[in-house]
N, C-alpha and C positions, 0 to 999 in steps of 0.2 A: 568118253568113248564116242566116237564115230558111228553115226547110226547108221551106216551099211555094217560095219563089225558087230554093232548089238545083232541087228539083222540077221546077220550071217551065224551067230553066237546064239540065238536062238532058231535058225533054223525056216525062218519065218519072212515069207515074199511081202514085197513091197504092196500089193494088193492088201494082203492079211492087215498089215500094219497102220494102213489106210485106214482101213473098215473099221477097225480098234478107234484110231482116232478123229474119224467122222469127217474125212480128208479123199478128196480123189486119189487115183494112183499116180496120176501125172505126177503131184504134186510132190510127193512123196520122192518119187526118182527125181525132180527137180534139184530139192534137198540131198540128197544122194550126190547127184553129180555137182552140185554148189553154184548151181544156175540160181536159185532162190535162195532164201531161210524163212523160216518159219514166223510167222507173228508171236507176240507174247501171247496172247490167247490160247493158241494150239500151242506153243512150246512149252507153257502149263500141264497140257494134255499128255505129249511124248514125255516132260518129266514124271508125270504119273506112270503110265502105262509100261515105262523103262524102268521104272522102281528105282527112280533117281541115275541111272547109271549114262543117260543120254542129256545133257544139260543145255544152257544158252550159247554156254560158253565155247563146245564143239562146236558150234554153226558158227564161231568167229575167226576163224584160221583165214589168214589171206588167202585169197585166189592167187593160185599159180598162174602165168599166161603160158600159155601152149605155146 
């Protein structure tokens, strides 16, 4: 699952979800838009805190080019 759709599926800002995982909000909407991914360290963290439902593996979809 796409962690804008967990996001959205729980109801819960990009702020919130930050603060959960000890991460700016920047960052977090970085991930979002797929300007970043996550390190293995924190993607540890978002696969806990998403109860598995947010993985490695959705932050590996190619980028689209606009």
């Amino acid at each position: 699952m796409k962690l804008t759709d967990f996001l959205a599926s729980q109801k819960m800002t990009r702020a919130d979800f930050a603060f959960r995982i000890g991460v700016h909000p920047v960052t977090v909407s970085k991930w979002c838009s797929g300007a970043m991914r996550p390190g293995w360290g924190v993607m540890e963290r978002i696969h806990a805190v998403t109860e598995g439902q947010v993985t490695a593996q959705d932050f590996m979809a190619p980028k689209v080019a606009a």
